[in-house]
C-alpha positions in Angstrom: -135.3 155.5 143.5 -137.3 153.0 141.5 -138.5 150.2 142.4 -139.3 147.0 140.0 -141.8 143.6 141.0 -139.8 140.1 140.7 -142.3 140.1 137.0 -141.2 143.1 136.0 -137.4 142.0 136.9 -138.2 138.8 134.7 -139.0 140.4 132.1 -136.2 142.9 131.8 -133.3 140.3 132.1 -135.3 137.1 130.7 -135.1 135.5 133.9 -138.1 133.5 135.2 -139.3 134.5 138.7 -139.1 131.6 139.9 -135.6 131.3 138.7 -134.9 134.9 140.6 -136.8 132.8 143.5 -134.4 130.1 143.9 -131.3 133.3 143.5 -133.1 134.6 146.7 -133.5 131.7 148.5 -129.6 130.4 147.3 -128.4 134.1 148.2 -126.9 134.3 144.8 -129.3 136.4 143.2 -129.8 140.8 143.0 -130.3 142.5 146.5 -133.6 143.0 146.8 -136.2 144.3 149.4 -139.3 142.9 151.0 -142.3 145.4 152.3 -144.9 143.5 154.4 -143.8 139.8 152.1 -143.8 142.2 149.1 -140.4 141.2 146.9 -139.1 144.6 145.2 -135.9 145.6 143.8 -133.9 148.5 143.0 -132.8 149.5 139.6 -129.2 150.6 141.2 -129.2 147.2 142.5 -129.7 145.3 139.9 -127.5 147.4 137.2 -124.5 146.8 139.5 -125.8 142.7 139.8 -125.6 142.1 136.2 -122.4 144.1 136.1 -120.7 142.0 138.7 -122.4 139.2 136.6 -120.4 140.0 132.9 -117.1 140.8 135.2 -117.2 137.1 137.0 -117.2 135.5 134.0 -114.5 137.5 132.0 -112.2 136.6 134.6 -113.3 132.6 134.8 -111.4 132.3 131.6 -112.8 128.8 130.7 -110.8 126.9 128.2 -113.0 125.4 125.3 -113.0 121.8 125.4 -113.3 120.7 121.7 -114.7 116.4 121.3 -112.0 114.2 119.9 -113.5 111.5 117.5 -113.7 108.2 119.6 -111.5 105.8 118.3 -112.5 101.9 118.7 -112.0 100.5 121.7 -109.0 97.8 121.9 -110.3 94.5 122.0 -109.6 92.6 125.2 -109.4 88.6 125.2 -108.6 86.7 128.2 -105.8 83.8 127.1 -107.1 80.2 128.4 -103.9 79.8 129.5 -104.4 82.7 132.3 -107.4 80.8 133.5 -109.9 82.4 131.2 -113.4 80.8 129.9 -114.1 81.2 126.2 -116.9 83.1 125.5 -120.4 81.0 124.2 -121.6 81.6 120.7 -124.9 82.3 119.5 -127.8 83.5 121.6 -128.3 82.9 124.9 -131.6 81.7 126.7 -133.6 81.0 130.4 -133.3 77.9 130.9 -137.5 78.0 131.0 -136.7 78.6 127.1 -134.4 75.9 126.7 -136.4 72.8 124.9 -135.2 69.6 126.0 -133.8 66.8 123.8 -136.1 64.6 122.5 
């Protein structure tokens, strides 16, 4: 039986530690063992991890959402009649801004 270190682990599936870190703490992650606050895993262990890993997601069987073009938005005017206010033209400003009549 073999054991690897959480770097050594990193390196052979390209996860960061502390990525492997958060699986421990989220349960999620490889089974793994701890010797006097020592992190170490087993090779068995983690070869059947990655297996369960490829088999979850073969079976998720995500469709592939493909982006529509966004066509313009209908333009919405309120009718006067229905109690609506008419929008201002031109560029608003503060009143601070406003200049006063002379």
């Amino acid at each position: 039986m073999k054991l690897l270190t959480p770097a050594q682990v990193a390196e052979l599936t390209q996860i960061a530690e502390q990525t492997l870190a958060h699986y421990r703490s989220a349960g999620t992650g490889p089974p793994y063992l701890k010797f006097g606050g020592h992190v170490r895993y087993r090779v068995e262990d983690l070869d059947d991890w990655i297996a369960r890993q490829v088999q979850a997601q073969q079976r998720e069987h995500r469709p592939v959402l493909i982006p529509l073009p966004r066509s313009k938005q209908p333009t919405v005017r309120i009718s006067r009649k229905l109690g609506g206010r008419p929008k201002r033209q031109g560029v608003q400003t503060n009143r601070s801004e406003r200049q006063e009549p002379a």
